[in-house]
N, C-alpha and C positions, 0 to 999 in steps of 0.2 A: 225244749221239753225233754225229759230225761226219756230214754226205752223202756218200753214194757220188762224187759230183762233188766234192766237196773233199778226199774221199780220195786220191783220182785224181790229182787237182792235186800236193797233197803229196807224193806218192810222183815224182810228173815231176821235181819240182823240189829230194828228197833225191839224186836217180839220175845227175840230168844235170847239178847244178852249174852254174846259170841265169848266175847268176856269175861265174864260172870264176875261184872264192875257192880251188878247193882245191888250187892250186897255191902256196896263203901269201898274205897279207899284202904285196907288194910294190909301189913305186909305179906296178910295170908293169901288173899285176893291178887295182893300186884305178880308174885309169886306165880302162882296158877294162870293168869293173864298173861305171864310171857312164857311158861310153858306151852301152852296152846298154841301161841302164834310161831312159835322155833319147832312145835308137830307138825305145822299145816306144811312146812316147807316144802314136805314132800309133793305137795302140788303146782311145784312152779314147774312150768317146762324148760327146759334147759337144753333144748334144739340147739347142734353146732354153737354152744358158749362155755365155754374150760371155766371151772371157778377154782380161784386158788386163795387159799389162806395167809394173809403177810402180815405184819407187824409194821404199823407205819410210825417210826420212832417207839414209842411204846405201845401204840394206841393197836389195837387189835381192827382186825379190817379186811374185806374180800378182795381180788380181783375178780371180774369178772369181764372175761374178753371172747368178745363172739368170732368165729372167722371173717378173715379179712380189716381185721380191725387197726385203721392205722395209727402207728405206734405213737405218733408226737400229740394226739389229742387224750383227752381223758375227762370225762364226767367224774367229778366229787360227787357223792351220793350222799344224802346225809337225811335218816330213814327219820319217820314220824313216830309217834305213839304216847304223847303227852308227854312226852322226857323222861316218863318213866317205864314204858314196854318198848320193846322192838328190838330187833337186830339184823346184822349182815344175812343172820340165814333167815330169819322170820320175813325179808325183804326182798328174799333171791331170786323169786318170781318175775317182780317187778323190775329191779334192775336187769334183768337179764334180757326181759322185755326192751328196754331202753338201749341197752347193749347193742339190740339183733338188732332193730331200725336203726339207730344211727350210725352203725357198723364202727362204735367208737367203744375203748376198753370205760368201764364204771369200777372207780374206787367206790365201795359201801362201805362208811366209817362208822366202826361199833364203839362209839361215845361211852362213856358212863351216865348211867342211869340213876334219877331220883326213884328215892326219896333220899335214898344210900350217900350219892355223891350230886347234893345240890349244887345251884349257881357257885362258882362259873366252868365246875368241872368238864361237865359235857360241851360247852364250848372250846374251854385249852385244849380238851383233846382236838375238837375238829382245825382250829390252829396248828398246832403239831403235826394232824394228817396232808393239813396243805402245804407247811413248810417242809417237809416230809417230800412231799410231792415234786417240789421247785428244788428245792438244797441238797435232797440225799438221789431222788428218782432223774433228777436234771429235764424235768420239764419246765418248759415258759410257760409261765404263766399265759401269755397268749394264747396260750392251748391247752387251758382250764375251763370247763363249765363248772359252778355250782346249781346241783338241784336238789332243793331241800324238798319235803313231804309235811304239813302238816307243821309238829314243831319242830321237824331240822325245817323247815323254813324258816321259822322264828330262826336258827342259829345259823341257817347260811344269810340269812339278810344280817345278820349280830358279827359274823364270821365278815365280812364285807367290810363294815363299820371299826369292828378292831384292825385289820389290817389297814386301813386305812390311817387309823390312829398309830400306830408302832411304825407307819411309815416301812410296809412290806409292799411289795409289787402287790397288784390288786387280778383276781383270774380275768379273762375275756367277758366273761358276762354270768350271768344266774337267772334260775329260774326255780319259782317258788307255788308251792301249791298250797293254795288257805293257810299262811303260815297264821300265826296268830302274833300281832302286833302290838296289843295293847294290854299289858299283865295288868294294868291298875283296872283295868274292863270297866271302861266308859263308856264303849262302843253298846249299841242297844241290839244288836244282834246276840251278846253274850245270858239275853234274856230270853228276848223272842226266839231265836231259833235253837232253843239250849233241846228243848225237847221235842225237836225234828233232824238232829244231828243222827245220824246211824249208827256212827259209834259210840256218842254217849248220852245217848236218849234215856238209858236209864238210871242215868247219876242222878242227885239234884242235885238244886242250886249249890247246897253247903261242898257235896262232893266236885263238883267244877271248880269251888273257890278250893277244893283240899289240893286239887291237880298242879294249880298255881303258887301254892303257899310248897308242896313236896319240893319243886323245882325252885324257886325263890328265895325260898326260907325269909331268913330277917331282911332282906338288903332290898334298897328304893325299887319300887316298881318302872319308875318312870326314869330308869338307868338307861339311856338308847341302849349299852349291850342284852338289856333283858326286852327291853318295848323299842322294837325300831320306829316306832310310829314318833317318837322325842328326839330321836337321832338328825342329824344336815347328814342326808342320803345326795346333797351335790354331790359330784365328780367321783359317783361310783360307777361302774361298769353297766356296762348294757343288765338291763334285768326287764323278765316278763313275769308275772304274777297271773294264775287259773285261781279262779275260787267257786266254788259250790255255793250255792246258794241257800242251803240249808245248811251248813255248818254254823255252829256256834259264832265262829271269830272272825265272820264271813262280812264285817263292817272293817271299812279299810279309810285310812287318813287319805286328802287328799296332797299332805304330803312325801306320799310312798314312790316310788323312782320313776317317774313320765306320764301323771296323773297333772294334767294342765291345772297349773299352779291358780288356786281359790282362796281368798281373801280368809283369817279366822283358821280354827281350829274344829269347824266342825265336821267331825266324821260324812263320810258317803258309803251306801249302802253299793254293793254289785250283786246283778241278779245273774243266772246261769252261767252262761260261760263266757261273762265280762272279764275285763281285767284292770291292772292297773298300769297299765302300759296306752289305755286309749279307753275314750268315753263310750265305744260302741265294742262288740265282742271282739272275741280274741282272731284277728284275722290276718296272722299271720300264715294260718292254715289257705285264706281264701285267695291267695297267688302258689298256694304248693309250691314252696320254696322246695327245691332240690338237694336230697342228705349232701353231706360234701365230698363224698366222692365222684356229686354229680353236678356239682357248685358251676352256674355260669353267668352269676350277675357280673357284670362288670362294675369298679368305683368309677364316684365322679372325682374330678382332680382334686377335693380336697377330702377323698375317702380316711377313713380310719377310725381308732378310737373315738374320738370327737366328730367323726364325717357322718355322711350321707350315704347309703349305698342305692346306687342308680336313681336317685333323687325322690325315693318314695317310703324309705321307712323311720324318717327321723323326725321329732316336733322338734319344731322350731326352737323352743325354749328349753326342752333335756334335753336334747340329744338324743334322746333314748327312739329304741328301734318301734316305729307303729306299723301303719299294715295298709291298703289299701284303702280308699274312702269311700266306694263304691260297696254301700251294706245289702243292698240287694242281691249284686254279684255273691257278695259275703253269702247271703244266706242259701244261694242256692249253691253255691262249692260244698257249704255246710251240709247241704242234704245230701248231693252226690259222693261225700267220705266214703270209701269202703267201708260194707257195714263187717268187717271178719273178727275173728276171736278179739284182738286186742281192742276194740271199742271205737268208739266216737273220740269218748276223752283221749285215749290211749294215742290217738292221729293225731288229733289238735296238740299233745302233750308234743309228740315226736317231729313234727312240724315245728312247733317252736326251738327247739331243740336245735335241731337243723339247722332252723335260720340263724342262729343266734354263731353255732360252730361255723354256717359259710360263711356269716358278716367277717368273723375274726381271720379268714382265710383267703375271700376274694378279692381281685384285685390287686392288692398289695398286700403281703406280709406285713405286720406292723412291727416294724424293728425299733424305731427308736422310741425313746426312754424319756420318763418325766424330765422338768429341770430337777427336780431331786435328785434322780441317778446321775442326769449328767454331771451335780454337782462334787459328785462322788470322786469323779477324776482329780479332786484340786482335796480333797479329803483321806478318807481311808481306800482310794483304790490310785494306784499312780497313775499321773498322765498317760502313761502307755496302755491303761487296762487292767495287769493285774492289782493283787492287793499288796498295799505299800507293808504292812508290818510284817513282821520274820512267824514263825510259826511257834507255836507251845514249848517247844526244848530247845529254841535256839539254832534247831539245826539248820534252818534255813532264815536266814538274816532280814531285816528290815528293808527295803529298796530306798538306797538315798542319792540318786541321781545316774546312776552307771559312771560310764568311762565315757566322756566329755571331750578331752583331750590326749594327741598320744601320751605313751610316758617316755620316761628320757631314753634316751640314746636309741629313738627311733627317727629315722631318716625318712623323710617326704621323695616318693619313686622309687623305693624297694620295697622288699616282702615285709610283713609286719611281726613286729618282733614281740616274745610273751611279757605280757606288761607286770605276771605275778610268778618271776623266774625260781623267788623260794621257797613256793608251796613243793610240799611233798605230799605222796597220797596218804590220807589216815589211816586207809585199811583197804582191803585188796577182797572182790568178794568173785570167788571161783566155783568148780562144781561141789566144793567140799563142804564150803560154808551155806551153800544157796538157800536152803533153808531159813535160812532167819533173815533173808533181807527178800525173799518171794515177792511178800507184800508189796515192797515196792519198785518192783521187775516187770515188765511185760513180760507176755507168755512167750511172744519170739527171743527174748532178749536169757530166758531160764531154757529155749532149748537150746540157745547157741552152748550154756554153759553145759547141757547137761550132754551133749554131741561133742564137743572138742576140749579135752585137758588142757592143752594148751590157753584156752578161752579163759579173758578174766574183764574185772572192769573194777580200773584201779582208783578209788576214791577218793574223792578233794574236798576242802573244804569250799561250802558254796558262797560264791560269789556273783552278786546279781550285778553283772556289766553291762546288760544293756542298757544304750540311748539313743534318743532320736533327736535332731534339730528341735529349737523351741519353737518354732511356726507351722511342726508336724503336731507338738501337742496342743496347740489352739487348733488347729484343721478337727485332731480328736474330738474334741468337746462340742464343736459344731455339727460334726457330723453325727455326734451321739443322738442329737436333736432333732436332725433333718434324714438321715439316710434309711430308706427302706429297699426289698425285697419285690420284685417281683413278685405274683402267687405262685410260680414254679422255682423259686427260691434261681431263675439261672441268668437274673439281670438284678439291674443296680439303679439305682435315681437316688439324687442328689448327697451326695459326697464327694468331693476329694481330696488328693493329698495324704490323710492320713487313713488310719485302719477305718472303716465304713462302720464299723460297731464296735466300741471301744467297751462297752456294756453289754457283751451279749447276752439275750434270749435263749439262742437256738444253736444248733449245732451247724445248720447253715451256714448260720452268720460267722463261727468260729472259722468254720472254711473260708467265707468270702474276707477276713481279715489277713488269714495267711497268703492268697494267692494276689492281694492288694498291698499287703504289708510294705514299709517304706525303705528302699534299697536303693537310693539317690537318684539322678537324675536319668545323667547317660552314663555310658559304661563301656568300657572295651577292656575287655580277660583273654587269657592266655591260660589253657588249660590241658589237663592229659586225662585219661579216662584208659579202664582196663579191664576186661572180664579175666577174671582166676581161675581156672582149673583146682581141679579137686587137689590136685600135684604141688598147687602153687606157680606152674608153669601159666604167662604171661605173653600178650603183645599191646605193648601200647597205639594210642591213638592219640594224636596232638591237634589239637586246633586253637582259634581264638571266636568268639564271637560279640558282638557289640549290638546294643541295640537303646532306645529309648524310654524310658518310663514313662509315658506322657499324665500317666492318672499322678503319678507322683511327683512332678515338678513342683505343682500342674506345670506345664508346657507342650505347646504345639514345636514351635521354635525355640523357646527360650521359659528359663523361669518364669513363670507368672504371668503370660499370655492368656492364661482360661482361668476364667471365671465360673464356669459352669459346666457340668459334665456333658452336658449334651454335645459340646462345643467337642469333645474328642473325637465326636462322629464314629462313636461304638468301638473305640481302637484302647485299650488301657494299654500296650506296650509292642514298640513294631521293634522284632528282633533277626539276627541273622548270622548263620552257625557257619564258620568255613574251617575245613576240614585239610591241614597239613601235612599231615602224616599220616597211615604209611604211604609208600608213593603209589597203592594203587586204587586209594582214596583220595589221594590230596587234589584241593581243586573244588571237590564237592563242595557246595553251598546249597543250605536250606532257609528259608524268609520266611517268618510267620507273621502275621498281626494277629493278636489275640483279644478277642473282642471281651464286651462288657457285658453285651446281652446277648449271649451265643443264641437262642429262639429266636431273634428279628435277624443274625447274623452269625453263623457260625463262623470255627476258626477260619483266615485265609492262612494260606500255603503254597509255596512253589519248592521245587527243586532245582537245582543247576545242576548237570549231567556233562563233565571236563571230557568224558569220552565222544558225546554225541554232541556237545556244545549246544542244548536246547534247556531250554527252561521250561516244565511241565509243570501244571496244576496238581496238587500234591492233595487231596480228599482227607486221605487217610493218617495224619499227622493229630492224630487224637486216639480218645478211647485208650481202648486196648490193642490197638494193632503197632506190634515190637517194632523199636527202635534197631536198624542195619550193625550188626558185627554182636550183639547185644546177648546170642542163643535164649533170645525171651524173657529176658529177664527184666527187661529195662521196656515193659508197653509206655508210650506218645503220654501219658497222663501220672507217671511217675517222677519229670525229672522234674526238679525244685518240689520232690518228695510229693508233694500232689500238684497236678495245673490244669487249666481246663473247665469242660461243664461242668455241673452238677446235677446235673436231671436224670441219670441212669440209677441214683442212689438217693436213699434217703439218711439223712443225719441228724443221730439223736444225738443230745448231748447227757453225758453223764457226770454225776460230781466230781469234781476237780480230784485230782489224786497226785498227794506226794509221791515222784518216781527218780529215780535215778539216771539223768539222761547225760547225753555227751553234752562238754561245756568247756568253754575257754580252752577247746586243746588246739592252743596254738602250735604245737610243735609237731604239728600234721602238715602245717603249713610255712613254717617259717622259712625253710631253704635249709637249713641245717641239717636234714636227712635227704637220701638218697631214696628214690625210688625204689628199688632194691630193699632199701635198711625198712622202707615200711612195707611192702607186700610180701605175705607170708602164704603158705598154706591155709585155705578155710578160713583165715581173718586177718587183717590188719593185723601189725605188730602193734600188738597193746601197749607194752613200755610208754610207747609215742602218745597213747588216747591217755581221757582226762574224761571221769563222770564227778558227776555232782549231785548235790538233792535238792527237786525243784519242784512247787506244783505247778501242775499240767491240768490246761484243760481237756477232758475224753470227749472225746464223737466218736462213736458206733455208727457207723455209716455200711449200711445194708443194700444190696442190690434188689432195685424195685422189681417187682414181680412183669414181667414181660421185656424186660430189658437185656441186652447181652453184655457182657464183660468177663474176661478170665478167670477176677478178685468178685469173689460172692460177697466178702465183708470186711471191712478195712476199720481195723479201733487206732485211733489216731489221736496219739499223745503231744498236745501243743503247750509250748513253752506260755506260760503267763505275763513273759516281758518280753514282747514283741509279737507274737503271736506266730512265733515259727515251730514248723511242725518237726519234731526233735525226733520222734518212733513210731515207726507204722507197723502192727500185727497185721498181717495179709493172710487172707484164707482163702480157698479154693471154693465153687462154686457147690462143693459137698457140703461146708463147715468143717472141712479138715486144716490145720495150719500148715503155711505153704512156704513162705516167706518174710524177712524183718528186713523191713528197712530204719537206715540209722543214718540221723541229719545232725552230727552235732554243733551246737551256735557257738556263734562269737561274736562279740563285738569289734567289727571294722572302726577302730576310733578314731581313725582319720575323716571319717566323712559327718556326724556317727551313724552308725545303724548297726541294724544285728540279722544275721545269715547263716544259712550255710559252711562249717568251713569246710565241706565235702562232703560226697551222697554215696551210703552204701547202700547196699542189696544183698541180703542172704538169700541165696536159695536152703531151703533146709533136708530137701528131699536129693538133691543133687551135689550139694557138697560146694557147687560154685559162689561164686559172689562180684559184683559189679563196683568197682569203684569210680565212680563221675567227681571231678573238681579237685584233682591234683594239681598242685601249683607251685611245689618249691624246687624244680627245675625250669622252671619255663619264665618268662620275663612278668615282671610285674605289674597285675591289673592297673586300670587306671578309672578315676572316676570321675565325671564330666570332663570327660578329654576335650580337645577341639575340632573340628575337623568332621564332628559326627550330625549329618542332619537329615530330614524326612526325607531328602530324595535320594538317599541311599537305600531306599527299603521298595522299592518298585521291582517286577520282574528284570524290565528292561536294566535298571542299575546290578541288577548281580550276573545278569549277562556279559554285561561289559566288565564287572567285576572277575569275573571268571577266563574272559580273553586275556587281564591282563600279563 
């Protein structure tokens, strides 16, 4: 039974024709009608929620972001008003309302409007707004709601159905209030309840049929994009449906999305605050699911899109999410709702809400991808991930295998020699030119140029080398399938081998590709490393270290001993750093195993100490706490550019972006320069580097609110073939830039794979810079040596190691 206060309401607004519809249909009235409703705006409250104006591709459209709202979710809005009143500010009330409860940002998409831009204008735009959302904004779709009002319900149930057809990722779920279903209006609710509806109790019958024929025009009624009630609503996303029992359109098919499937085509009636999610009311409210910042269902093991969450909101035959079966409990939760300003409905609305953003959140991230997507690998995206074709001018070329094989007159046990010795660079871009190539510079990468004359990046033509083994890109394709996220995004279940997300979502998962990425098996290097003075004045450090890949053999002992991730026993790589030079370091040795699920285990760590001959438990080999001889520059979670947790930060990803990054500069590496001939003043001797043009995937990776670390915010530019992270912007915990770091790849094509050929470090405020993985003085890496096995990586082994 509705409140006295909503009775009230309703009755003002059959009486007085808010409107002033009931003079017809005409463009003077439609006119007037959405002027009134873009005056009232000024009555929404807007408590602690920023609204900003944006353009989503062309579509005009609000933000609306309340405090504390986290960044990777987002409600689609998509307002009512018979398709032809309403807008972003006539709305602002309401979504801001939505906003503050679910503590999530609301896109409000300002469609076009009939009569002006009939079917299927005001749809493409809300298409536009979502791809918009995923392609240009770089959210996953996992961390989409749609909620339509009225007829954006008609267009987010339409909006659902076309992506579906175009074969676009699909959002996490929707939620619709009284959309209206059926334009050819079969339904007998379009009769009986036409003059009990509030808002258009004073049309008649001809003016209802004029509302449907503005938006329609010529074209079939029973188009599922105009009447989802004709549409196969299979295998769409979680959706809950609220309808009013006096509205008009308030008769609903029983086959609309987890409405237990009814033999026939004949419509069902819902009274109050039934739905079409369950034959009894909407009770999702009646367990007061938790918003999700306060999420603590736990999945059962076959959670997810298609799962079950804690074994109590799924029918059997959708899938789709139901509620509790206990209607009495229902009805008394229903009474105990807080009765405060935003209402009854306002709880139940935001409750559903909730549930639907925890489902897509608890438990497990849902990372992997239709077999569509994953089909994509063997398609228009290469086995490695990125996209196989070159870009719009050519300037960055098609992907047709990489570098497979060395090329000639490279020897097997020496340094690697440039396999493309007669490129030259095409163009040289310095402080003078930076201008016109900005666009595609990070912001560290224009202030090296705009800080040092000397400073340039000599441009090549691009060459996409990377590759990986072919049993790493079948690993891909399965893993695309099966591998998901923890819900704190800082563990992993089932993948191995290759990249965990070869398709990603999330900016997460970008990360957990790089720190997985395939670098063979075992490994023993021989390397120097050096902090710069502002002078150019130098001391080197030499070491070698060796260690195992076990997630990338797989191997415990040997290739292809595991079958299953679990079987690593939380360890993806046990490595160990000994330190040569100078002599009153050398000796030192440090052992990490670097876990999978750092929250059931974080990193282990020991030290060897040559002076005191003891081996101590080493905590602090993470985070931010500086790496020894380093003056700061080099914190435990910088080197292989990032490594480690994930849980101090959150990662958004943003659209892909053509950048200019280090690439095939073998002659950093080859042995034909002298240490000397490359460390300079303030930077590498550039002569020696090699940039290219490549798109990159971006993650904006933020330090969460109560967390500690040095870097407040890390944009982090990863290469698209192979998933190595090429340029890190690093910012201070003010938002000030602090720091570039610079990873440029190569292809190792002796093994194949693609890496590092060495890690710098700008300080930008101090003039220094770090160079880690110098290698063309030192003896030549090797890759699955002999000699290297798990009982090398024990405290007790680097003791005896270190007596030797």
């Amino acid at each position: 039974m509705a409140s006295i206060r909503g009775r009230v309401v309703k009755s003002i607004m059959r009486r007085s024709d808010p409107m002033g519809l009931g003079a017809g249909l005409t463009p003077a009235t439609i006119s007037k009608a959405r002027r009134r409703l873009d005056g009232m705006s000024w009555l929404a409250k807007l408590y602690r929620v920023r609204v900003a104006p944006v353009t989503a591709g062309s579509v005009p459209a609000e933000w609306v972001v309340p405090g504390g709202a986290k960044d990777q979710r987002v409600i689609l809005y998509i307002h009512g008003g018979a398709w032809c009143l309403g807008s972003p500010k006539a709305s602002r009330g309401f979504a801001a309302s939505i906003a503050s409860v679910c503590r999530t940002r609301v896109l409000s998409v300002g469609y076009r409007l009939a009569p002006e831009n009939p079917f299927p204008a005001g749809l493409c735009d809300c298409i536009e707004a979502y791809r918009w959302l995923v392609n240009v904004q770089g959210v996953s779709p996992n961390n989409i709601i749609v909620l339509g009002d009225s007829s954006g319900g008609n267009l987010a149930l339409a909006l659902l159905v076309a992506l579906r057809r175009e074969a676009d990722p699909v959002p996490a779920g929707a939620v619709v209030l009284s959309p209206p279903t059926d334009l050819a209006r079969t339904g007998a609710s379009h009769k009986a309840m036409a003059k009990k509806d509030a808002l258009f109790s004073r049309l008649s019958e001809a003016g209802i049929e004029e509302i449907a024929k503005n938006y329609v025009g010529d074209h079939d009624r029973t188009d599922p994009l105009i009447s989802p009630l004709y549409a196969d609503l299979s295998g769409l996303p979680r959706s809950s449906c609220m309808w009013g029992k006096r509205r008009f359109c308030s008769t609903i098919p029983s086959a609309l999305p987890g409405v237990p499937a009814r033999q026939g085509p004949t419509p069902r009636s819902l009274c109050g605050r039934k739905c079409s999610i369950s034959s009894t009311c909407l009770r999702q409210s009646c367990r007061k699911p938790a918003l999700p910042s306060r999420v603590s269902q736990t999945s059962s093991p076959n959670s997810g899109r298609q799962g079950q969450i804690a074994g109590k909101f799924t029918h059997p035959s959708s899938n789709r999410v139901l509620c509790a079966p206990n209607a009495a409990r229902c009805r008394q939760r229903l009474a105990c709702l807080p009765k405060n300003s935003m209402g009854r409905e306002m709880k139940i609305l935001s409750y559903t809400l909730g549930l639907i953003l925890a489902v897509t959140t608890a438990g497990q991230v849902q990372a992997k991808v239709s077999q569509v997507e994953a089909a994509r690998l063997e398609t228009d995206l290469t086995p490695l991930g990125g996209i196989r074709a070159g870009n719009a001018d050519g300037s960055i070329p098609p992907w047709t295998g990489g570098l497979t094989v060395p090329p000639a007159g490279y020897e097997p046990g020496r340094h690697m020699i440039n396999p493309y010795p007669q490129d030259k660079p095409e163009f040289t871009i310095t402080s003078v030119n930076l201008d016109r190539y900005k666009d595609k510079l990070s912001a560290g990468q224009q202030a090296l140029l705009k800080l040092y004359p000397t400073y340039k990046l000599p441009i090549y033509e691009t060459r996409r080398s990377c590759a990986l083994p072919e049993r790493v890109y079948e690993a891909n394709k399965r893993n695309a399938l099966t591998a998901t996220m923890t819900e704190d995004n800082n563990g992993l279940n089932d993948a191995l081998l290759g990249s965990p997300f070869p398709v990603p979502q999330s900016g997460a998962e970008v990360i957990w590709n790089h720190r997985l990425r395939y670098r063979g098996f075992k490994f023993r290097r021989y390397f120097a490393a050096s902090l710069v003075n502002r002078d150019g004045s130098y001391d080197l450090i030499r070491g070698k270290d060796f260690g195992i890949f076990h997630y990338s053999g797989p191997g415990i002992g040997q290739i292809g001993d595991v079958t299953d991730i679990k079987q690593l026993k939380n360890v993806f790589v046990s490595y160990l750093n000994f330190i040569t030079y100078p002599p009153r370091s050398a000796g030192s040795i440090v052992l990490v195993l670097d876990t999978i699920n750092a929250k059931e285990l974080p990193r282990q760590a020991w030290l060897y100490n040559p002076g005191t001959r003891r081996v101590l438990k080493a905590p602090d080999i993470a985070y931010d706490n500086p790496a020894p001889q380093t003056d700061g520059l080099a914190p435990a979670d910088t080197f292989d550019i990032y490594n480690g947790a994930t849980d101090r930060y959150t990662f958004d990803m943003k659209p892909m972006k053509e950048m200019y990054i280090g690439y095939n500069a073998y002659e950093l590496i080859s042995g034909k320069q002298k240490y000397s001939d490359l460390i300079r003043p303030n930077h590498l001797n550039q002569d020696f580097s090699r940039y290219e043009l490549h798109r990159t995937f971006v993650v904006d990776a933020k330090l969460k609110e109560g967390s500690r670390h040095v870097y407040g915010r890390r944009v982090f530019y990863v290469d698209e073939d192979g998933f190595n992270i090429a340029l890190v912007d690093v910012y201070d915990t003010r938002g000030a830039l602090w720091r570039l770091q610079d990873g440029p790849v190569v292809s190792y094509y002796e093994i194949p794979m693609c890496s590092s050929a060495l890690e710098l470090a700008h300080d930008l405020q101090s003039g220094k810079y770090l160079v880690f993985g110098l290698k063309g003085e030192e003896r030549p890496s090797e890759s699955n040596p002999s000699g290297i096995d798990n009982s090398m990586f024990t405290p007790d082994a680097i003791r005896r190691l270190g007596a030797q």
